[in-house]
C-alpha positions as CSV (number, residue, x, y, z in Angstrom):
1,X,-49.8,8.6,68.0
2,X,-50.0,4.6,66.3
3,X,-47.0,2.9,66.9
4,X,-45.3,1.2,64.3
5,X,-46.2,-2.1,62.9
6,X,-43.5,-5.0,64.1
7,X,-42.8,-6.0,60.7
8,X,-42.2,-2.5,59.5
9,X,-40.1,-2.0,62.2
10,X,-38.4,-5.0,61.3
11,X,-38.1,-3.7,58.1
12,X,-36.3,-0.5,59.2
13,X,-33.9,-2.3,61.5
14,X,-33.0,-4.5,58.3
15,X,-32.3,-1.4,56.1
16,X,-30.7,0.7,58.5
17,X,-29.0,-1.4,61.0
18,X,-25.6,-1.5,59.8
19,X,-24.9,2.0,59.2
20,X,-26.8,3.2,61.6
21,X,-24.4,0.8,64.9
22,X,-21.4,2.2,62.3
23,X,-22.1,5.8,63.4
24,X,-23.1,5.2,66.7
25,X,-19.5,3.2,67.3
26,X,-17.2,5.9,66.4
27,X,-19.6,8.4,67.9
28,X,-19.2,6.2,71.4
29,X,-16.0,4.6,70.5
30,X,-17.8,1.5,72.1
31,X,-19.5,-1.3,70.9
32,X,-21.8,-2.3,73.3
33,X,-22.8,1.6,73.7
34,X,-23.3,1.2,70.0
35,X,-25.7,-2.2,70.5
36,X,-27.7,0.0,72.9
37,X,-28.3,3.3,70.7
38,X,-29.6,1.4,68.1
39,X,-32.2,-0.6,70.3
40,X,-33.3,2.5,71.8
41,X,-33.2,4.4,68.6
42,X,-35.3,1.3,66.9
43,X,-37.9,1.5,70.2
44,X,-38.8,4.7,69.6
45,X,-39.4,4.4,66.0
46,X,-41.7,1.5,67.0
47,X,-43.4,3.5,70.0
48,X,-43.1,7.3,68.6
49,X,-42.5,7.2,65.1
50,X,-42.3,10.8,63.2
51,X,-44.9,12.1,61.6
52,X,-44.8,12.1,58.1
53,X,-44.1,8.5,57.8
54,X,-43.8,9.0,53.9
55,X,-40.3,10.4,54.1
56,X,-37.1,8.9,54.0
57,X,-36.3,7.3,57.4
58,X,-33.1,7.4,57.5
59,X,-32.8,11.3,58.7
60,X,-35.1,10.5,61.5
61,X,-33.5,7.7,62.7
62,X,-30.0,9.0,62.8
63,X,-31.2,12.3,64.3
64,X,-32.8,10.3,67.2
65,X,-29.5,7.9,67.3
66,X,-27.0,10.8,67.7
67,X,-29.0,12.9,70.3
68,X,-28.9,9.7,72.1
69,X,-25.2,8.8,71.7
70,X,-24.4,12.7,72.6
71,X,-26.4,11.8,76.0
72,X,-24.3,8.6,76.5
73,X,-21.0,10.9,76.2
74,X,-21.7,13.9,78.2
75,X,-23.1,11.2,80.5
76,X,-19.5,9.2,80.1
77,X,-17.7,12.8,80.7
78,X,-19.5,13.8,83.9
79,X,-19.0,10.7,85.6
80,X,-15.3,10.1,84.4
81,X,-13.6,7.1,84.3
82,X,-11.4,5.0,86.6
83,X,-8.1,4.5,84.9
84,X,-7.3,5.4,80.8
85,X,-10.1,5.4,78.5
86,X,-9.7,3.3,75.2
87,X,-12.1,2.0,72.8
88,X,-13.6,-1.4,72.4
89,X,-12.1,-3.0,69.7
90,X,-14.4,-5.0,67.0
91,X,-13.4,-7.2,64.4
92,X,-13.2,-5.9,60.9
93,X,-12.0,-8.5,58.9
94,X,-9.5,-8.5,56.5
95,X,-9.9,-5.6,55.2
96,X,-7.4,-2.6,53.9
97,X,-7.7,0.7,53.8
98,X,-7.9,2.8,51.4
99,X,-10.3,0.6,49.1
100,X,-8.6,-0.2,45.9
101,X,-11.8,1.2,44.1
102,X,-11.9,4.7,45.8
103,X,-9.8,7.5,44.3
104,X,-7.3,9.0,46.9
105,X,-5.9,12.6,46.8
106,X,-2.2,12.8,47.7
107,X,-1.3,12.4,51.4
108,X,-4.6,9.4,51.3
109,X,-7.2,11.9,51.1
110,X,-10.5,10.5,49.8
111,X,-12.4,12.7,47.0
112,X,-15.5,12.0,48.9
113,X,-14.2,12.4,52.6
114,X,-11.5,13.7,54.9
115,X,-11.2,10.1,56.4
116,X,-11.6,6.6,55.2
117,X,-14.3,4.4,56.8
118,X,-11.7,1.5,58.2
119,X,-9.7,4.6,59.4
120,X,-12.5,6.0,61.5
121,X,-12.3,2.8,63.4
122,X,-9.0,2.6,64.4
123,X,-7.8,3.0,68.1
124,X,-5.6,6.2,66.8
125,X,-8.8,7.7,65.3
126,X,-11.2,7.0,68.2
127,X,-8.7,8.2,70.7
128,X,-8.2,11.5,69.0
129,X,-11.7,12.2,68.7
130,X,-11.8,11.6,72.4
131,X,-10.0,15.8,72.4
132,X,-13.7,17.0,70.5
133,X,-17.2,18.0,72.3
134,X,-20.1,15.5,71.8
135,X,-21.4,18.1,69.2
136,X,-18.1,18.5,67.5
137,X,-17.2,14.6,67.4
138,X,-20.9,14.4,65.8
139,X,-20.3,16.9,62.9
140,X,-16.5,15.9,62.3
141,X,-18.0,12.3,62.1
142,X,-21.0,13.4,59.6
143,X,-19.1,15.5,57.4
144,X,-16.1,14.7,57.1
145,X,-16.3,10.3,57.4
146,X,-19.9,10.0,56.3
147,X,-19.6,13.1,53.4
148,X,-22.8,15.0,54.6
149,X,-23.5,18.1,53.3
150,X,-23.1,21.0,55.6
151,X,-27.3,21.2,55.2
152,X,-28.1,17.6,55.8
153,X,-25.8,17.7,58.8
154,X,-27.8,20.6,60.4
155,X,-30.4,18.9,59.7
156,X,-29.3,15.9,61.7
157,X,-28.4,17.8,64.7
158,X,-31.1,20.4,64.9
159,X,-28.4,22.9,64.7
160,X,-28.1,25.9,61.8
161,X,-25.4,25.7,58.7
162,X,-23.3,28.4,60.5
163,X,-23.1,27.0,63.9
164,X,-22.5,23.5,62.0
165,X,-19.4,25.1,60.0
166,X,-17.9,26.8,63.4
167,X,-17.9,23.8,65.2
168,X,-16.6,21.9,62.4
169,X,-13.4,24.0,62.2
170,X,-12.9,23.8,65.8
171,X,-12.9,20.0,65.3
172,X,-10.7,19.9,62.6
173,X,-8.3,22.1,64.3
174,X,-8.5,19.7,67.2
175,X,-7.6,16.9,65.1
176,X,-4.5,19.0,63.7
177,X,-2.1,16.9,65.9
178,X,-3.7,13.4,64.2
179,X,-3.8,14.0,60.9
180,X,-0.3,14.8,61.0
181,X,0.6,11.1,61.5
182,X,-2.4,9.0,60.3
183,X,-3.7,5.9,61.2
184,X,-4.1,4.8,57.2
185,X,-5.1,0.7,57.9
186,X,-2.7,0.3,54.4
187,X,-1.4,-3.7,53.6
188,X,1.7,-2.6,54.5
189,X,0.6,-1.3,58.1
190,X,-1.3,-4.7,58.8
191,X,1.5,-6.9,57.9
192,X,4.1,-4.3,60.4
193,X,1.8,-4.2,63.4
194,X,1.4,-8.2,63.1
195,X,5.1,-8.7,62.8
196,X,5.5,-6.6,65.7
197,X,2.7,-7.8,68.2
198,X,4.6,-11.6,67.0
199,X,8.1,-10.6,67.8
200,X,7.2,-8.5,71.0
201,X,5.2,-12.1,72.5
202,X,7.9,-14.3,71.1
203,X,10.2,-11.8,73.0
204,X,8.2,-12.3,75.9
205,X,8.2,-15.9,76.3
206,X,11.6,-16.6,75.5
207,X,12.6,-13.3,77.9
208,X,14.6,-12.0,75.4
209,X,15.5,-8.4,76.4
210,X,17.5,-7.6,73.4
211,X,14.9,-8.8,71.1
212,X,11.8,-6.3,72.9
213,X,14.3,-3.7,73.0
214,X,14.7,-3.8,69.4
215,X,10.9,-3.7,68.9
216,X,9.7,-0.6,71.5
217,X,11.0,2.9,70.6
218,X,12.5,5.0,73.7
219,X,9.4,6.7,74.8
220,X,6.7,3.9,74.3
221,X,3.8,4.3,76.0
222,X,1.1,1.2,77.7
223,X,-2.4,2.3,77.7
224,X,-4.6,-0.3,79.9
225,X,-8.0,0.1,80.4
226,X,-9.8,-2.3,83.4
227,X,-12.5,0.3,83.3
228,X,-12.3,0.0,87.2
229,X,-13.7,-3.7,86.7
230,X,-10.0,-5.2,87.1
231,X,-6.7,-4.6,87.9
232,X,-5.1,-2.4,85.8
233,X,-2.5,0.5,85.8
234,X,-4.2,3.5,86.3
235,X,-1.8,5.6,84.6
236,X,0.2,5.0,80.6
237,X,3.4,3.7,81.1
238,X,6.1,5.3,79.5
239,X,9.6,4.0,78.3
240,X,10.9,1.1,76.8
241,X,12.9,0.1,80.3
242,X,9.1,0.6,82.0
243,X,7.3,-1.2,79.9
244,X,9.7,-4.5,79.8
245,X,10.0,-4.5,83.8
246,X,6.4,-4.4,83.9
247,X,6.2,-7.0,81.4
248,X,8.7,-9.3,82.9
249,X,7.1,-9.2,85.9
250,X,3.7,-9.9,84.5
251,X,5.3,-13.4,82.6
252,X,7.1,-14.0,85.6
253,X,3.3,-14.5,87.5
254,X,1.7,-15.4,84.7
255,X,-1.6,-17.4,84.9
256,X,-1.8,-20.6,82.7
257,X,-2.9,-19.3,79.3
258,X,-5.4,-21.0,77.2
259,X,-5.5,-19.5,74.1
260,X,-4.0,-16.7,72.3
261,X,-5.8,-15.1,69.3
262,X,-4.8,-13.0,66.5
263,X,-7.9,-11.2,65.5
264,X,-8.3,-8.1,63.0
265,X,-9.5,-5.5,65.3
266,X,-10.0,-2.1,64.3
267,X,-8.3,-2.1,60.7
268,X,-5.3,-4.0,61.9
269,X,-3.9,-7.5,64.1
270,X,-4.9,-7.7,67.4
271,X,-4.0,-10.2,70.2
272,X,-6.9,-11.9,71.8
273,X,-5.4,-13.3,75.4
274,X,-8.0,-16.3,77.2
275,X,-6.6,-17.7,80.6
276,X,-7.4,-21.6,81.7
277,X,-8.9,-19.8,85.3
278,X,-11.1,-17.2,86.8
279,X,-8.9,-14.9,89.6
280,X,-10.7,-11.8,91.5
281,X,-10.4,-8.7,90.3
282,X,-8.3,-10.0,87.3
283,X,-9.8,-10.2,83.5
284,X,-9.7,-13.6,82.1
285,X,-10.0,-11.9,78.6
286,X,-8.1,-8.9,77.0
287,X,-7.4,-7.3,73.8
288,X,-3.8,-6.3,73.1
289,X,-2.9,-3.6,70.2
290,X,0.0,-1.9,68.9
291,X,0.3,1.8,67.1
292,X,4.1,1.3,65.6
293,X,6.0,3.9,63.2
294,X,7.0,3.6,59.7
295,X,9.9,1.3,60.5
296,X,7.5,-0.9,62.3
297,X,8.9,-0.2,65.7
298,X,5.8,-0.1,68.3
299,X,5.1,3.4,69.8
300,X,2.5,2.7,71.9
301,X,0.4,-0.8,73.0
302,X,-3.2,-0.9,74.5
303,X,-4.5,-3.3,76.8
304,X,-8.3,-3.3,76.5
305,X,-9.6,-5.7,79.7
306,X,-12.9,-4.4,80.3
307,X,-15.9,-6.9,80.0
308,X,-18.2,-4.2,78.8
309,X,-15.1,-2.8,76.0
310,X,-15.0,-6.7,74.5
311,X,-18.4,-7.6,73.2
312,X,-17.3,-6.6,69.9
313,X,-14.8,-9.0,69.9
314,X,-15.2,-13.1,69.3
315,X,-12.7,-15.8,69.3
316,X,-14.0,-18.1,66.8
């Protein structure tokens, strides 16, 4: 078979790029997984391209990008993974979600899809999706973020229409317990989470108890993910008297600090934490994020350390 041309394939990557690293991020929930689909999705147009070189390429290539994300999970699953799993946060921007120009239903539905496209990146979305088969977490992704028809969606996974609407009940049903609280990346959520992440390190600093106490609800939880590269706990920590001791401890042998970031990660504020040094076995980078409730209390903070989780992630 002729491999493809460079320029063509240049061509391709310019075309499809974008949407094809979108579906392989919340397919992985990782960004650098993401960077590496697409390069090997991109080689193998160049070295095996499909036949019929006159249709669409879009179908091919996201057929040969899922297959090869679905590898990197069941690959992810059989090994496990030392410590929590979160994802890697990226920046988005300031953006909000729902767009101003798409039509909701009541309750934020989209007319053209189950779930907005900022709210498929969010750390709440990723880690529910985390509960779905590699198969199920392809469809639910296809159908119900991207708005594939239940054909086109076979299509893309070699699978038949029947087998495609099974599993895509079973996924749905698996996201029961998310959609009952959603992650909707509104205004209003942005401007909570960031005037909770700025209390809770101004709390922090200062060591006022009171102050945190007033920002965690009872059963908070602390997600940290070292991915076995650093130091991390290797187990959520939950409660609000938990969290603080572990935190006051942490300030009390704190490492000078040489910058702290606020970044939009994942539809909403993140803190971006830089130390001056370099210690063994401890990051010198981390992402911090919040999930907080509709009184803007914070029900549960990640701690994303892993080098691998925080190439999607710059400091400007």
């Amino acid at each position: 078979m002729t491999t493809l041309s460079t320029a063509l394939t240049e061509t391709l990557f310019s075309e499809h790029r974008q949407f094809l690293w979108g579906l392989c991020y919340r397919l992985t929930g990782n960004a650098a997984d993401a960077d590496d689909i697409m390069q090997d999705t991109f080689v193998r147009a160049m070295e095996r391209p499909p036949a019929d070189r006159a249709a669409p390429w879009r179908p091919w290539l996201v057929r040969v990008a899922l297959n090869l994300g679905r590898d990197v999970l069941r690959r992810r699953k059989r090994r496990g993974y030392v410590g929590p799993w979160l994802p890697s946060p990226i920046d988005t921007g300031d953006e909000v979600s729902p767009p101003s120009y798409e039509p909701t239903f009541a309750g934020g539905m989209s007319t053209e899809r189950r779930y907005d496209l900022l709210e498929s990146v969010t750390f709440a979305f990723l880690i529910a999706l985390e509960a779905l088969s590699p198969r199920q977490r392809a469809i639910l992704l296809l159908r119900d973020v991207f708005d594939y028809s239940v054909q086109d969606t076979a299509a893309a996974l070699d699978l038949s229409e029947a087998n495609v609407k099974t599993s895509l009940h079973r996924a749905r049903r698996a996201m029961h317990a998310y959609d009952q609280s959603r992650c909707l990346p509104t205004r209003t959520l942005q401007q909570q989470t960031r005037h909770a992440l700025d209390g809770f390190l101004q709390g922090l600093f200062s060591r006022d108890i009171n102050k945190l106490e007033s920002l965690l609800v009872a059963d908070t939880r602390l997600v940290s993910d070292g991915g076995g590269e650093f130091r991390a706990a290797l187990k959520p920590i939950v409660g609000c008297d938990k969290i603080l001791r572990f935190h006051m401890k942490a300030v009390e042998h704190a490492r000078p600090l040489a910058r702290i970031v606020v970044r939009m990660c994942n539809g909403l504020p993140a803190l971006v934490f830089e130390y001056a040094d370099s210690r063994p076995g401890e990051a010198t980078r981390f992402v911090y994020t919040a999930n907080v409730d509709r009184e803007g209390r914070i029900t549960e903070l990640h701690a994303v350390l892993a080098s691998r989780k925080l190439t999607g992630v710059l400091l400007g």
